[in-house]
Structure formats: structure tokens, C-alpha cells
N, C-alpha and C positions, 0 to 999 in steps of 0.2 A: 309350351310357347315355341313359336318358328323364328329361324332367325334366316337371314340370306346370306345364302351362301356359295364359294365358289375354291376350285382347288388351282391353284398356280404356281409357277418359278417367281420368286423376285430377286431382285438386281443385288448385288452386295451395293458399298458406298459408293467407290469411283465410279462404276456402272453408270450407278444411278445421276451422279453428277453429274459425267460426261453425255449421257442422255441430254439431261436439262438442258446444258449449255448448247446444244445442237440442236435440241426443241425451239433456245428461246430467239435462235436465229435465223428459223423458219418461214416464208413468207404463206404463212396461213391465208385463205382468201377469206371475209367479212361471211360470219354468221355460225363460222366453226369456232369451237371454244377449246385451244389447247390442253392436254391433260397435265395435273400436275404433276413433278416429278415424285412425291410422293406414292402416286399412283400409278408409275409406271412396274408391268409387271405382263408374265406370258399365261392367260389364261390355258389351264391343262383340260376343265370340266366346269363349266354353271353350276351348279345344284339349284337353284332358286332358294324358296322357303322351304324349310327344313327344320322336320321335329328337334327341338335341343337336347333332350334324351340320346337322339343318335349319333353327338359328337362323340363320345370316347370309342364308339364304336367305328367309325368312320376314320378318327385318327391311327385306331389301332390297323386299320385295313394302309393307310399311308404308311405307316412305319416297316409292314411289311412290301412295300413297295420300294418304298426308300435305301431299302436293305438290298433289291437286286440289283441297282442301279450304281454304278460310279459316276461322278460328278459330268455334265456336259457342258461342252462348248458350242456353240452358237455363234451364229455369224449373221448379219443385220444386212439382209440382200435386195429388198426394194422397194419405193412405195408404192401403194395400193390405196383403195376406198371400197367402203361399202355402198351402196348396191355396185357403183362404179364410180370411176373419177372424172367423171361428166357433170352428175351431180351428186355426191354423192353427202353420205348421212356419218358417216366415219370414214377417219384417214387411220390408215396406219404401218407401219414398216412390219415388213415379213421377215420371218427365222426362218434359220435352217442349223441342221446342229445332226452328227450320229447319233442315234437313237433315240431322239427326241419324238420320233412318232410312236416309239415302240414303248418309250415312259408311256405316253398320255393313253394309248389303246390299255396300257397294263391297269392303271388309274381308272379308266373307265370300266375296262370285266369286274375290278373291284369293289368299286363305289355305287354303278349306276341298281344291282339289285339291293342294295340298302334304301338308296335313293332314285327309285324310280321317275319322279318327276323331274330326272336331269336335264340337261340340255343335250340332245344326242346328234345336232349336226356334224357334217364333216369336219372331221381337226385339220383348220389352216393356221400356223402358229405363224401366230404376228403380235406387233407392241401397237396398243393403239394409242395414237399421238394429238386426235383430236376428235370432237363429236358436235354434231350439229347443237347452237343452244335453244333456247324454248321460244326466243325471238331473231329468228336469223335476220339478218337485215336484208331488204330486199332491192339488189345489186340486177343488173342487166344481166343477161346468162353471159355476155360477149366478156366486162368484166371478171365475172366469176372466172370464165375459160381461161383468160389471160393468165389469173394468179393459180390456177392450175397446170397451166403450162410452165411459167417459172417455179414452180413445186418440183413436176417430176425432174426438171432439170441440174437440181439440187443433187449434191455427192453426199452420199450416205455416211462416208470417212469416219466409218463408227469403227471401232477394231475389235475382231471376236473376244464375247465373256467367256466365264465360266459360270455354272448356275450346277450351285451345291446345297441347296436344300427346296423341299417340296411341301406348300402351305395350305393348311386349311384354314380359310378366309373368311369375316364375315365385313358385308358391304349392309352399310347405314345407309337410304337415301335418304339425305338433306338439302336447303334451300340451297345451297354453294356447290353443290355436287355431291356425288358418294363419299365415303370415311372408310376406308381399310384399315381393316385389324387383325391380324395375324393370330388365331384361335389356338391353333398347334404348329408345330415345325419339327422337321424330319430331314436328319441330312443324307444326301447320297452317299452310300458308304457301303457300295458290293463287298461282299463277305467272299476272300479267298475262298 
């Protein structure tokens, strides 16, 4: 059986709070659907569908990951969209954090030959804060622009976390959105 799957940081509690409460005063523009604070978290790898067989093996490859790494801090520096913030199909705030490039490349020499059909684009680490829904509503472009422009104008006023454990995740999609579950967990904890 496959399940979907993906490896990420998530937030401890106040993180995640203080996220939501800053989500939910966000002037999203009509046809994006914010994420829930449930769901907020810093994708390190995709895996897609993936054999269930190869979870213990998979987690045993994070645990050794987890072990080289001390805990990171992160700091929430700007927002962005995918393809672009013109029109774009995802919003979301960027990281930046010491060695948070050098976690997610360690996580990928590790995982992606167990799991070849990973996701192997460029790591741009970001929170994503909202995603186009299945019926956007269909706004003038001049509106759309407008509540894009009062977006980027928005102060980030998030204050840097720390992100101390590394998860293997599997993503449900259903009719309301995806359902995170946290398969295994690995805390950072560099070994003197």
C-alpha cells in the first residue's frame, strides 16, 4: 500500500498560534483559501506516494539526520507567491535560518535513493499561507492587484522560532483540504 508522503519542521504551540493569529489578519485577495494553522509547517522534501514498507526505513535514515543537527532558528523574511504575485496560485512567507539549507540537502542525499520519485526541485524554504481553491472567484485582475498590493505592504512582525524536531508526514487528500499526521519524529539533537 502507498501512502503520501512528505518530510518537514513543524511549529511547536506558540509558533503555531502566533502564525494563525497573523494569518487570520491577513488581507487575502478572493479566490485563495488560507491554510490552516494546523497545517502550517516548513516542507524539507515531497516524497509523493510511497511504498508503506519503506517507512521504518525512511525514519531510521531521519533519526540519523536528526542526530547531526542542533535545533534551528528561523526567521520569517518575506512574502512571495507562486508562479508570481501577479497572479499567483500560492502565497507564502519565506525562511531563512543557519543551516537550514544544509538540514534539507543532508535529508535529501538520504531519502531521495530510497525514495526516488521525490520531489527534487530547488529548496526555497517558505510557510505556505494560502493556495488557490477549486472555484476562485472571478475578480477583475485590477481588484485582484489592489489586494496584492495591500498584502505585500503587510509587516511580517513574526519573531524568529526555533524548529527542533524533523517529521515524517503523511498528507490525506480530502473534500476540506489535506489532513497531516505526523508518522515518526526525530528531534535535533547534534551529538557532542
Amino acid at each position: 500500500m502507498k501512502k503520501r508522503l512528505f518530510i518537514a519542521l513543524n511549529f511547536d504551540a506558540p509558533t503555531r498560534l502566533a502564525l494563525a493569529r497573523w494569518l487570520y489578519q491577513l488581507p487575502i485577495p478572493p479566490g485563495l483559501i488560507k491554510t490552516k494553522a494546523d497545517n502550517l509547517h516548513l516542507t524539507l522534501l515531497f516524497l509523493g506516494d510511497t511504498d508503506e514498507e519503506l517507512i521504518p526505513q525512511l525514519s531510521a535514515e531521519l533519526e540519523r539526520v536528526a542526530q547531526r543537527f542542533s535545533p534551528l532558528i528561523v526567521s520569517f523574511d518575506r512574502l512571495g507567491g507562486f508562479p508570481n504575485l501577479r497572479e499567483p496560485h500560492t502565497l507564502w512567507v519565506g525562511m531563512a535560518g543557519a543551516n537550514l539549507s544544509e538540514l534539507q540537502q543532508e535529508v535529501a542525499t538520504r531519502i531521495i535513493p530510497l525514495a526516488p520519485e521525490a520531489d527534487c526541485k530547488p529548496f526555497r524554504p517558505h510557510l505556505t499561507i494560502a493556495r488557490l481553491g477549486n472555484h476562485p472567484d472571478q475578480l477583475p485582475q485590477g481588484v485582484a492587484s489592489a489586494r496584492l498590493g495591500e498584502l505585500t505592504q503587510t509587516s511580517l512582525n513574526l519573531p524568529p522560532t526555533q524548529l527542533n524536531r524533523l517529521d515524517l508526514m503523511e498528507s490525506t487528500l480530502q473534500p476540506g483540504g489535506s489532513v497531516y499526521r505526523a508518522i515518526s519524529s526525530h528531534r535535533l539533537e547534534k551529538s557532542a
